[in-house]
PDB file of N, CA, C and O in Angstrom:
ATOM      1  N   UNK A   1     -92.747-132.278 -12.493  1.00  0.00           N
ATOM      2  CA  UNK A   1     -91.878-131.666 -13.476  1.00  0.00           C
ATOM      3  C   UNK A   1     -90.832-132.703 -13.871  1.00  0.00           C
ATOM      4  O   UNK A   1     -90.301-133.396 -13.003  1.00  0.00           O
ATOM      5  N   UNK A   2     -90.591-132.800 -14.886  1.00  0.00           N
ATOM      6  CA  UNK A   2     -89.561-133.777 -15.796  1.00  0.00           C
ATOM      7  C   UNK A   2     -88.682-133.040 -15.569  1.00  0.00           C
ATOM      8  O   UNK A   2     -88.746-131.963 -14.977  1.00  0.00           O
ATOM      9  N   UNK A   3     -87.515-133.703 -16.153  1.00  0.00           N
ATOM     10  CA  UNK A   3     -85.483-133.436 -15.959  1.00  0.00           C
ATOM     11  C   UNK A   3     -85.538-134.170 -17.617  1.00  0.00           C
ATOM     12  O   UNK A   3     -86.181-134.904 -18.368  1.00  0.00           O
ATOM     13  N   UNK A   4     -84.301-133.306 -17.474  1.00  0.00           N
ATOM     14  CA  UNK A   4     -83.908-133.814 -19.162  1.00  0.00           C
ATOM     15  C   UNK A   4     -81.742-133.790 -18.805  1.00  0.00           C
ATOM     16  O   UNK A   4     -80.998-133.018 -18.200  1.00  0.00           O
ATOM     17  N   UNK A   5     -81.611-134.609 -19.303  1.00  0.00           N
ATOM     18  CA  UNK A   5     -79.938-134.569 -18.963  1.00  0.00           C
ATOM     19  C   UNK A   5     -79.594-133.195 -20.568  1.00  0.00           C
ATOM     20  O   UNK A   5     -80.095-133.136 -21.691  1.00  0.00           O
ATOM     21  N   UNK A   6     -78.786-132.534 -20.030  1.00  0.00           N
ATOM     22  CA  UNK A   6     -77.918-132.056 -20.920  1.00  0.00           C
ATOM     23  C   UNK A   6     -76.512-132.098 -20.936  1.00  0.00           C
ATOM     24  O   UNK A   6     -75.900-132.551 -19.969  1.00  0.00           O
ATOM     25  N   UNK A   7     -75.683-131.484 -22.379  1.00  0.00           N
ATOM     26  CA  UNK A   7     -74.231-131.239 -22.086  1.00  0.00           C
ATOM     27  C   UNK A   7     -73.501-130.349 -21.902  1.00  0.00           C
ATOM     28  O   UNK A   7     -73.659-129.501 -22.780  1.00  0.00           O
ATOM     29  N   UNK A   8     -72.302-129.924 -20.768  1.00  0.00           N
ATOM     30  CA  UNK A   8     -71.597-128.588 -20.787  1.00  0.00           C
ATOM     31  C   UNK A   8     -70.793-129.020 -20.661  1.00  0.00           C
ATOM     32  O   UNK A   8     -70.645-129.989 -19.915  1.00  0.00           O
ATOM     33  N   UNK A   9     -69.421-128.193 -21.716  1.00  0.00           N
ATOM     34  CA  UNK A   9     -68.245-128.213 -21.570  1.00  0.00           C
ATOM     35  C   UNK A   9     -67.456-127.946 -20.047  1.00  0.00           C
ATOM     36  O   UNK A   9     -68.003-127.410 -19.084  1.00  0.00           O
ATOM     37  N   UNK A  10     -66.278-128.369 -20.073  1.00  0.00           N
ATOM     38  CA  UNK A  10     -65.761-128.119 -18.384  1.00  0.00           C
ATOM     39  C   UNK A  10     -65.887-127.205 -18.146  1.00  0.00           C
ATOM     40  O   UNK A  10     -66.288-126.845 -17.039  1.00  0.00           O
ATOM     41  N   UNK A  11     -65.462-126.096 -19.524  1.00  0.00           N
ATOM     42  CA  UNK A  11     -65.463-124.599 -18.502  1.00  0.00           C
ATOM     43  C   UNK A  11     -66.470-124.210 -18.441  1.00  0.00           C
ATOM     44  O   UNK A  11     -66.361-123.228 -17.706  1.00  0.00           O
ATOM     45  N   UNK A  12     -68.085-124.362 -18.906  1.00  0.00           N
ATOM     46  CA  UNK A  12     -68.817-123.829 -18.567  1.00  0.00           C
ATOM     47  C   UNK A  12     -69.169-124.438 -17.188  1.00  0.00           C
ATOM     48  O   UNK A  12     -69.291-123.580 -16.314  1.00  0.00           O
ATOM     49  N   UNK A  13     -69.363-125.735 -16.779  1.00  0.00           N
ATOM     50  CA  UNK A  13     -69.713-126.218 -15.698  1.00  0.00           C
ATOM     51  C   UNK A  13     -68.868-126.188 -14.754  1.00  0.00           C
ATOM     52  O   UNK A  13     -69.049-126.611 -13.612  1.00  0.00           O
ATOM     53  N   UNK A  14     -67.367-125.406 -15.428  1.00  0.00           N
ATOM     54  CA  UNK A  14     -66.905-124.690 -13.992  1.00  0.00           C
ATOM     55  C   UNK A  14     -67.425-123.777 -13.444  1.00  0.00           C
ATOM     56  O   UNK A  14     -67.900-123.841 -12.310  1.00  0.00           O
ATOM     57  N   UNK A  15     -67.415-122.640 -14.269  1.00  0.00           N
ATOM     58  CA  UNK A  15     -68.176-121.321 -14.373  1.00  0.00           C
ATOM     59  C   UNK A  15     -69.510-121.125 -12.835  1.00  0.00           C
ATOM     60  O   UNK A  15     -69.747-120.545 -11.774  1.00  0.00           O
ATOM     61  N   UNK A  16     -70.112-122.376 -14.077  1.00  0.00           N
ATOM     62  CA  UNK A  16     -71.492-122.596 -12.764  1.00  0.00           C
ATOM     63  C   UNK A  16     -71.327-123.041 -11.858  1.00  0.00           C
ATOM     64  O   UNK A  16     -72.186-122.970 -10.979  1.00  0.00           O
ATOM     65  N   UNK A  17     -70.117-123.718 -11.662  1.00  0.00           N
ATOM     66  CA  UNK A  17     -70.156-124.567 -10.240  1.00  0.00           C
ATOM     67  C   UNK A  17     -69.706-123.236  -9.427  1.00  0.00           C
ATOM     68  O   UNK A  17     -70.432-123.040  -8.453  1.00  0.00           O
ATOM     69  N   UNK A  18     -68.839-122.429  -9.573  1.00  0.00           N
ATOM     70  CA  UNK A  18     -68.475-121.350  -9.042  1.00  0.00           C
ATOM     71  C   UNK A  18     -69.265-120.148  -8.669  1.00  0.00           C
ATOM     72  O   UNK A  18     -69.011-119.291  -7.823  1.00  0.00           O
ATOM     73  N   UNK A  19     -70.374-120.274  -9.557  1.00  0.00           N
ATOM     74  CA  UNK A  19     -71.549-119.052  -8.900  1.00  0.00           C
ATOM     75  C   UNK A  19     -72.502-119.671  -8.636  1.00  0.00           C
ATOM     76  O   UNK A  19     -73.497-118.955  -8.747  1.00  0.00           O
ATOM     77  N   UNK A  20     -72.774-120.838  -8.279  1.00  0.00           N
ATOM     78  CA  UNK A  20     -73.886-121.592  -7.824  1.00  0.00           C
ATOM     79  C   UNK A  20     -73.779-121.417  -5.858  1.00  0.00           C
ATOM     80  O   UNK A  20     -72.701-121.627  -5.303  1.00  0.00           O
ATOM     81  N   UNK A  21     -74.789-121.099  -5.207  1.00  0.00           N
ATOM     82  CA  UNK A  21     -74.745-120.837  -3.923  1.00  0.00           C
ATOM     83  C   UNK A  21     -74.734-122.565  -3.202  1.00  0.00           C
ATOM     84  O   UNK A  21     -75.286-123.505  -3.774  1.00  0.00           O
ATOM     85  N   UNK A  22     -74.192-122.660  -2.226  1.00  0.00           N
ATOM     86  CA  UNK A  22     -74.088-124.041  -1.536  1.00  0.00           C
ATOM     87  C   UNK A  22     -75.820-124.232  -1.429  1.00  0.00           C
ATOM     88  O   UNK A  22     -76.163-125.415  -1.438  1.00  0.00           O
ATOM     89  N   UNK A  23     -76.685-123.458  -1.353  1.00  0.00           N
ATOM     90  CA  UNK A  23     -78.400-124.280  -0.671  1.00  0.00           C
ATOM     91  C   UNK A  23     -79.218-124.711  -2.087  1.00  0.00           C
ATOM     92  O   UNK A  23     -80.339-125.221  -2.099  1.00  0.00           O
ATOM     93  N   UNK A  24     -78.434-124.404  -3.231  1.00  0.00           N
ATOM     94  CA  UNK A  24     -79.399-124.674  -4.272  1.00  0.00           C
ATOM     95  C   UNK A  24     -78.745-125.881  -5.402  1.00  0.00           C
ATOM     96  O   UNK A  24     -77.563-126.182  -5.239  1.00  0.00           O
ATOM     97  N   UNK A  25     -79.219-126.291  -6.089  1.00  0.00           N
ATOM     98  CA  UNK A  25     -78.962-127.146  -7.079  1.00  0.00           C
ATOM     99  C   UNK A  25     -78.340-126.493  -8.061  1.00  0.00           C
ATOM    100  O   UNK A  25     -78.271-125.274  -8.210  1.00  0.00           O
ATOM    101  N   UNK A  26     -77.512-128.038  -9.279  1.00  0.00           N
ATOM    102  CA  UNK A  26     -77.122-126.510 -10.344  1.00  0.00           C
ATOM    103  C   UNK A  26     -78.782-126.162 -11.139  1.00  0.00           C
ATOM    104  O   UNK A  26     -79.033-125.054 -11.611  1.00  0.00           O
ATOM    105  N   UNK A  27     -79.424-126.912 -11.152  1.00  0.00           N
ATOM    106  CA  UNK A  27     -80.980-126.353 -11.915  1.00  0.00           C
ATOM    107  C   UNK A  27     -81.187-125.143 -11.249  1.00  0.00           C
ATOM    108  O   UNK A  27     -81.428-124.209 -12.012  1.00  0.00           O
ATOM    109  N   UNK A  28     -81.165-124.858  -9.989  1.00  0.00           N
ATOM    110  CA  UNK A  28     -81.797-124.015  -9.386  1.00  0.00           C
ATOM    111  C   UNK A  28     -80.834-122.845  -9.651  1.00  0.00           C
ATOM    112  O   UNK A  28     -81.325-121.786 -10.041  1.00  0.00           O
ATOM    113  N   UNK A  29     -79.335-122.956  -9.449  1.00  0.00           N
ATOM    114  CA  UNK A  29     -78.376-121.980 -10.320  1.00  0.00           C
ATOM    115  C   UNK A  29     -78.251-121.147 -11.752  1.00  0.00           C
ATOM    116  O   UNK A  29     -77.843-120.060 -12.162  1.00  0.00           O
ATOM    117  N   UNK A  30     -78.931-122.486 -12.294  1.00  0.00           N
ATOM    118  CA  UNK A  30     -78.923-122.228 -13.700  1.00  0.00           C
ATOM    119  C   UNK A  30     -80.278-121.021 -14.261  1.00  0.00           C
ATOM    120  O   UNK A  30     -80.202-120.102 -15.076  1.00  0.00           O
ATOM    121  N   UNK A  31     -81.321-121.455 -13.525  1.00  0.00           N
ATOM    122  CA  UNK A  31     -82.152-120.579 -13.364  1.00  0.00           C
ATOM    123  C   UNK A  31     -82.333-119.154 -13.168  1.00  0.00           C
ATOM    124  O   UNK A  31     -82.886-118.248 -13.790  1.00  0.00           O
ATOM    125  N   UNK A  32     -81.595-119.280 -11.952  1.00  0.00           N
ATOM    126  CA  UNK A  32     -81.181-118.027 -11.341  1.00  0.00           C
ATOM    127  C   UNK A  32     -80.423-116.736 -12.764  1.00  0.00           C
ATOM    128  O   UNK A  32     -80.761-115.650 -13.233  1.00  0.00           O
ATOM    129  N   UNK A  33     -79.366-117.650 -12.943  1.00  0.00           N
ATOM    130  CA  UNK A  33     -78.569-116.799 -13.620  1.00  0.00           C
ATOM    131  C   UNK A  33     -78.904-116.680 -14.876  1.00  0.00           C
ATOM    132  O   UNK A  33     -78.423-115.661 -15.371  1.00  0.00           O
ATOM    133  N   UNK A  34     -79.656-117.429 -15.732  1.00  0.00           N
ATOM    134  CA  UNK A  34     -80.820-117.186 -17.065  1.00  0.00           C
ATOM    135  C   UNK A  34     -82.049-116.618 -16.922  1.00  0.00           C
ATOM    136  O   UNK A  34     -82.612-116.182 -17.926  1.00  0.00           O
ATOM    137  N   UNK A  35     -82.695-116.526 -15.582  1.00  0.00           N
ATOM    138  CA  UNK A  35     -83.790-115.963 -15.047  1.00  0.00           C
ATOM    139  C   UNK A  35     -84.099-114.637 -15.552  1.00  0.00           C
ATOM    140  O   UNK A  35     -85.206-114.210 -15.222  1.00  0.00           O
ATOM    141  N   UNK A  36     -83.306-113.818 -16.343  1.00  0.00           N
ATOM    142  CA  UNK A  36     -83.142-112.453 -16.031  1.00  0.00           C
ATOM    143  C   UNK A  36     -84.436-112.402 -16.995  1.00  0.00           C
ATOM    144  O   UNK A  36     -84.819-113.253 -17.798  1.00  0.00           O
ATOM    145  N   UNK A  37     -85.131-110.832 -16.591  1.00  0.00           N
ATOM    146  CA  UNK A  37     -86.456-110.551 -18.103  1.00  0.00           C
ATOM    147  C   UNK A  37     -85.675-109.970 -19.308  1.00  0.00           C
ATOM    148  O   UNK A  37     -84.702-109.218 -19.362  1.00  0.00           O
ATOM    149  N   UNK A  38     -86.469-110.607 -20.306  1.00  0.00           N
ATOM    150  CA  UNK A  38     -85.574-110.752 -21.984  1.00  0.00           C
ATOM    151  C   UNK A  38     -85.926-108.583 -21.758  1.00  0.00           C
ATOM    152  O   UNK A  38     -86.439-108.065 -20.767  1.00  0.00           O
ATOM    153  N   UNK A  39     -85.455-107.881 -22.962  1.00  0.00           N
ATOM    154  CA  UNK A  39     -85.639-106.521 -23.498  1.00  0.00           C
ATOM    155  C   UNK A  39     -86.887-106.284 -23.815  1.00  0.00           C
ATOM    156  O   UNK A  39     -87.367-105.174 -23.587  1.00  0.00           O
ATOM    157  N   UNK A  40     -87.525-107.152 -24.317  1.00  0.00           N
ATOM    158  CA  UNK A  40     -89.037-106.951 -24.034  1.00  0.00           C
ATOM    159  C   UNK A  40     -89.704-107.170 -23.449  1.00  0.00           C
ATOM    160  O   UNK A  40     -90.808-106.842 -23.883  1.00  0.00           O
ATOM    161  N   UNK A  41     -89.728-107.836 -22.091  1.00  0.00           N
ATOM    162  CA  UNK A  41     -90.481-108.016 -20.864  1.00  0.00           C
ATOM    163  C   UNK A  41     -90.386-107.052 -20.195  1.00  0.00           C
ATOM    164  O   UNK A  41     -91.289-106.638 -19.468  1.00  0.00           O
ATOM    165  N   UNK A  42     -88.692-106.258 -20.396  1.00  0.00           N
ATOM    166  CA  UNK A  42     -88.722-104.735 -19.758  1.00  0.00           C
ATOM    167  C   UNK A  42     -89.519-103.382 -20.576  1.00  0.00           C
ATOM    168  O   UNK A  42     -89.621-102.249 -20.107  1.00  0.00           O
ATOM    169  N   UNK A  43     -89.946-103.766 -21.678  1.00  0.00           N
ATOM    170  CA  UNK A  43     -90.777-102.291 -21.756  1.00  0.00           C
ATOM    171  C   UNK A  43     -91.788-101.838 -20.864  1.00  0.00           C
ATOM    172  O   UNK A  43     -92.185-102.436 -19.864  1.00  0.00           O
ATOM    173  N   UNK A  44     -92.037-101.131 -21.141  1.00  0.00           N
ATOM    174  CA  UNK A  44     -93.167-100.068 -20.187  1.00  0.00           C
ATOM    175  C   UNK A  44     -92.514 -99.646 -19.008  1.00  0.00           C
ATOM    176  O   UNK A  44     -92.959 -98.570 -18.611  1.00  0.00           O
ATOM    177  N   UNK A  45     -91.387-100.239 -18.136  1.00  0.00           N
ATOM    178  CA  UNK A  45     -90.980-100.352 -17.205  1.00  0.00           C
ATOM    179  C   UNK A  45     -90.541 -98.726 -16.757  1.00  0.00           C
ATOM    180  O   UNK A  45     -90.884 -98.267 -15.667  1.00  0.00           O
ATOM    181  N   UNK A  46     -89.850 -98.046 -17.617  1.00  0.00           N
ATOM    182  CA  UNK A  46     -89.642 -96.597 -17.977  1.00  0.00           C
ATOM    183  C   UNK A  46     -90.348 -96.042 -18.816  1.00  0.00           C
ATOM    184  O   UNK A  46     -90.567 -96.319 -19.995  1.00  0.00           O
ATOM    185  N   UNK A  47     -90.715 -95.214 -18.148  1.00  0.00           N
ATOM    186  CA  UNK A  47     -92.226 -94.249 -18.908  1.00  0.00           C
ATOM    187  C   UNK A  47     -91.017 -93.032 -19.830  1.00  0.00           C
ATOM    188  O   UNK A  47     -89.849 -92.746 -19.567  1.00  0.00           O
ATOM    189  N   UNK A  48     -91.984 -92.531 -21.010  1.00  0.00           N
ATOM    190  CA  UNK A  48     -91.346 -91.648 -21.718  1.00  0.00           C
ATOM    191  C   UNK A  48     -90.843 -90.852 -21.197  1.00  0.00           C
ATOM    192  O   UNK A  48     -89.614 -90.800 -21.250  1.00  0.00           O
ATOM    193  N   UNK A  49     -91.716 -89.718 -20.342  1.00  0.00           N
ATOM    194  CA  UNK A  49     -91.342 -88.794 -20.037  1.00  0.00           C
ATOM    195  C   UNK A  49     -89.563 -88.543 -18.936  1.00  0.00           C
ATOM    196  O   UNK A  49     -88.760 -87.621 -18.785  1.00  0.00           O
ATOM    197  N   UNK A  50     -89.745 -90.360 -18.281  1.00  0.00           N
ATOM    198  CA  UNK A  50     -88.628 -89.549 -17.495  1.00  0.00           C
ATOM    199  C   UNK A  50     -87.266 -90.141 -17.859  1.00  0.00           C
ATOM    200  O   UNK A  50     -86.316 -90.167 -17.077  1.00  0.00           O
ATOM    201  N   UNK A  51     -87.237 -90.823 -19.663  1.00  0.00           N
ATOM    202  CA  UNK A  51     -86.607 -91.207 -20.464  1.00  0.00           C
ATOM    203  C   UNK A  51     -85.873 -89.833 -21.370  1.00  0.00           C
ATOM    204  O   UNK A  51     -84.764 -89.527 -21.810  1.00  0.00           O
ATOM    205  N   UNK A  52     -87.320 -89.238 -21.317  1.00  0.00           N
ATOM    206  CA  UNK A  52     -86.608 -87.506 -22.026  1.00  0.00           C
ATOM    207  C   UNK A  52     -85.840 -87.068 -20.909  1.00  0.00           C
ATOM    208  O   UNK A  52     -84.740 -86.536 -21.052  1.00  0.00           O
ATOM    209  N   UNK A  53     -86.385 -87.274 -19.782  1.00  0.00           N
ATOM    210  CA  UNK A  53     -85.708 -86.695 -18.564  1.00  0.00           C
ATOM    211  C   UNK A  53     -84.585 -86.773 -18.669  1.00  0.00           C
ATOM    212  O   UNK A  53     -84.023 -85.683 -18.776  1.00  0.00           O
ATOM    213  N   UNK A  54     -83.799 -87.860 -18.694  1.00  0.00           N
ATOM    214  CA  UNK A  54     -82.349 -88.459 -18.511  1.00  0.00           C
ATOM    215  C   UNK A  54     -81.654 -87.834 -19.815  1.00  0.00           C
ATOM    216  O   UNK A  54     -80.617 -87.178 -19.716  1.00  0.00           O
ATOM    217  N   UNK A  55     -82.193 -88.041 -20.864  1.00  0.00           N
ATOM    218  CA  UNK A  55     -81.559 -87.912 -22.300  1.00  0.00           C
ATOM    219  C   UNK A  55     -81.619 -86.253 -22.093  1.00  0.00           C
ATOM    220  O   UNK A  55     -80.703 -85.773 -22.761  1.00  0.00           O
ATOM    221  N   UNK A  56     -82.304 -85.306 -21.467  1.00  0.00           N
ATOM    222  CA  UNK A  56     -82.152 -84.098 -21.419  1.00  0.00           C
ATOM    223  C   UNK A  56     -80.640 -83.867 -20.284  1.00  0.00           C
ATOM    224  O   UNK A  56     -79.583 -83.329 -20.615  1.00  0.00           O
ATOM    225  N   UNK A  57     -80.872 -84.273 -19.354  1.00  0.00           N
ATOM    226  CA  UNK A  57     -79.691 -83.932 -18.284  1.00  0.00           C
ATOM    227  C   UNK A  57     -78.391 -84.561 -18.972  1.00  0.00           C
ATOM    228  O   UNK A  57     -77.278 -84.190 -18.600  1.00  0.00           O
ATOM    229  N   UNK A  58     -78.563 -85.631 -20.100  1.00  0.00           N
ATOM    230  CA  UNK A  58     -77.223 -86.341 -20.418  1.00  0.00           C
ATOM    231  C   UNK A  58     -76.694 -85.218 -21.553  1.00  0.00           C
ATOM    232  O   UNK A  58     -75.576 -85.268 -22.065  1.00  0.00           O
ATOM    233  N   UNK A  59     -77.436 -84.469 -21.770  1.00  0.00           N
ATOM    234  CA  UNK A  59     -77.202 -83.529 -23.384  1.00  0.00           C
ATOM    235  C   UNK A  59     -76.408 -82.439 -22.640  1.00  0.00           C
ATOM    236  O   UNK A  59     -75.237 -82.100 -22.816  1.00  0.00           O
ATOM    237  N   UNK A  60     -77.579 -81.835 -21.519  1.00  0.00           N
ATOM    238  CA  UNK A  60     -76.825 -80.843 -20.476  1.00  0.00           C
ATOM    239  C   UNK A  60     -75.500 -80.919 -20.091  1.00  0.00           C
ATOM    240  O   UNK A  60     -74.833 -79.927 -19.797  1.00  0.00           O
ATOM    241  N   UNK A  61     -75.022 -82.255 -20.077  1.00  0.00           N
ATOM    242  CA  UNK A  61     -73.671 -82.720 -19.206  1.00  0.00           C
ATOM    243  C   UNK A  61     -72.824 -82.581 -20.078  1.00  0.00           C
ATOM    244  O   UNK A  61     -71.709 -82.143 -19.794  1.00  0.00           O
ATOM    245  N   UNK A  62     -73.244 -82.998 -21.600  1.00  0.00           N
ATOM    246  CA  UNK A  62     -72.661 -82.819 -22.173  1.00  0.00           C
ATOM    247  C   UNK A  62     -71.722 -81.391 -22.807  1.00  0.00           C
ATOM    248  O   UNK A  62     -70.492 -81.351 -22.839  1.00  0.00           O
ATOM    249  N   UNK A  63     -72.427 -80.554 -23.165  1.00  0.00           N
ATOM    250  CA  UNK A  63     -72.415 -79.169 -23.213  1.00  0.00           C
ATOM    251  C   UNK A  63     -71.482 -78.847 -22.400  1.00  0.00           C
ATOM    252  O   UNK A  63     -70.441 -78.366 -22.846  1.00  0.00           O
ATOM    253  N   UNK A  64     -71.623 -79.001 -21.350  1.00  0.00           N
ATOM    254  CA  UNK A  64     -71.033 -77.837 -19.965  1.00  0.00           C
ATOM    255  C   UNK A  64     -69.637 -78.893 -19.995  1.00  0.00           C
ATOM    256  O   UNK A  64     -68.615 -78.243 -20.210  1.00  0.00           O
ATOM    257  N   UNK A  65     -69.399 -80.349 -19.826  1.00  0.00           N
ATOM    258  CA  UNK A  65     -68.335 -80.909 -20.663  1.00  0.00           C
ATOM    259  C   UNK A  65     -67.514 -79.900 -21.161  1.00  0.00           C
ATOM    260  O   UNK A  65     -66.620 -79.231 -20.642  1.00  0.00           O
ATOM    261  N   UNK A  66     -68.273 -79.947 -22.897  1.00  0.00           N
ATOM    262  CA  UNK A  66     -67.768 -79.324 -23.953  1.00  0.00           C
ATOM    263  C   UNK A  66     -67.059 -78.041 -23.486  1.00  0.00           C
ATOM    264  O   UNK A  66     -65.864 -77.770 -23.596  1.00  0.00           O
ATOM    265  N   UNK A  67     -68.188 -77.203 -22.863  1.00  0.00           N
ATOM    266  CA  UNK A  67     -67.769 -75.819 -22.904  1.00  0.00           C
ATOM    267  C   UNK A  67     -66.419 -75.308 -21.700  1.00  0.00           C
ATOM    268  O   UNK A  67     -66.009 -74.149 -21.629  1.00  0.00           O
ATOM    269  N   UNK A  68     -65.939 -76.372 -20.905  1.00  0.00           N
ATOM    270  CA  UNK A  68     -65.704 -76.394 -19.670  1.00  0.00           C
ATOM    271  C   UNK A  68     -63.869 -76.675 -20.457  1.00  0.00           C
ATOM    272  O   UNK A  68     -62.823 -76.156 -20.068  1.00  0.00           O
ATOM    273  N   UNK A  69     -64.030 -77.482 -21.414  1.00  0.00           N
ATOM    274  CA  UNK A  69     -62.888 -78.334 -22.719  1.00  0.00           C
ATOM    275  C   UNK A  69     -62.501 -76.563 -23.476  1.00  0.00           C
ATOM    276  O   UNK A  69     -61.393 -76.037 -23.364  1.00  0.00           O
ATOM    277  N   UNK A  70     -63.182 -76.192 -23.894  1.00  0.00           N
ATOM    278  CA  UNK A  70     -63.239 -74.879 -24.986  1.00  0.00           C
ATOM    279  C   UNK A  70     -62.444 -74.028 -24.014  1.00  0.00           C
ATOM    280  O   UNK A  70     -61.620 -73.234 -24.468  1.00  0.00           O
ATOM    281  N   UNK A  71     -62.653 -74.150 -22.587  1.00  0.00           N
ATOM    282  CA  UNK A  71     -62.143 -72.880 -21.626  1.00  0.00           C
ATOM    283  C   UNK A  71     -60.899 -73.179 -21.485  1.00  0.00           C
ATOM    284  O   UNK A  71     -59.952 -72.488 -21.861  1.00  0.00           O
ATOM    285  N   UNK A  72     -60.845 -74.348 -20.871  1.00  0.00           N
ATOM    286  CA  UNK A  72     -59.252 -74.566 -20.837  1.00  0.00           C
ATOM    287  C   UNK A  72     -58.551 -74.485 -22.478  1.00  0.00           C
ATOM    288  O   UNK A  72     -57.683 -73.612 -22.462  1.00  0.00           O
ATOM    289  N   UNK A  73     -58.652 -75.026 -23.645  1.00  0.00           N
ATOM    290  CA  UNK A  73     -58.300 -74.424 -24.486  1.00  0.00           C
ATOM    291  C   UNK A  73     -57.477 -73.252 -24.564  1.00  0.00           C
ATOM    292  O   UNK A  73     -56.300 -72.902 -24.647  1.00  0.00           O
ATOM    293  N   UNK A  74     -58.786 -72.756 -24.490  1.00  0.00           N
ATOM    294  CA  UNK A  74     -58.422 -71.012 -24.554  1.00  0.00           C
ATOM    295  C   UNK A  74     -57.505 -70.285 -24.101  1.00  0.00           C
ATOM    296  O   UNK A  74     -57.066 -69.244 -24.590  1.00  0.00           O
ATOM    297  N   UNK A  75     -57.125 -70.934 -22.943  1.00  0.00           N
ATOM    298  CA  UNK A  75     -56.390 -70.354 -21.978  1.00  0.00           C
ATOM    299  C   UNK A  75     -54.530 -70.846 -22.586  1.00  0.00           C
ATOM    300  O   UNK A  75     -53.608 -70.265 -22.013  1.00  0.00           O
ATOM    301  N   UNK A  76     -54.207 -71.811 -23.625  1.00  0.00           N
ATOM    302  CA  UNK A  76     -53.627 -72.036 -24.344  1.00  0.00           C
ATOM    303  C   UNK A  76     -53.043 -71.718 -25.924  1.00  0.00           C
ATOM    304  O   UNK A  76     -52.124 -72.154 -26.618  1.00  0.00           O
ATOM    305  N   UNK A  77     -54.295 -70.539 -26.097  1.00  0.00           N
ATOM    306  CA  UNK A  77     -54.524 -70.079 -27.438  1.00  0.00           C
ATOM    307  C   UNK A  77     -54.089 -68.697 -27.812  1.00  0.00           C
ATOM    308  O   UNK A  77     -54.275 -68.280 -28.955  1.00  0.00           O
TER     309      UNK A  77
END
């Protein structure tokens, strides 16, 4: 594998010097912390159904929120 020199400003190569672990290189840092999977390497990862799942219980929360807001209200009205 080839190396290629690049350039970083101080503060970024502070940055990294600061979350870089003492056993690894900054390549091996740099990696690490760009490593992540892009938004589309994560599809499929969550299936529909338990995507409705969540978006159903978040609607629920919402509501009872709301209605929980309306009571105390009331009690002012």
């Amino acid at each position: 594998m080839g190396t290629k020199t690049i350039r970083l400003d101080e503060d970024v190569y502070e940055r990294i010097k600061r979350q870089k672990r003492s056993d690894e290189t900054f390549s091996e840092a740099i990696d690490r912390l760009t490593g992540a999977p892009s938004l589309a390497e994560l599809g499929g990862i969550v299936d529909l159904e338990r995507v409705e799942k969540m978006e159903a219980a978040i609607e629920a929360a919402d509501e009872a929120d709301a209605a929980e807001v309306e009571e105390f209200l009331d009690e002012f009205r």
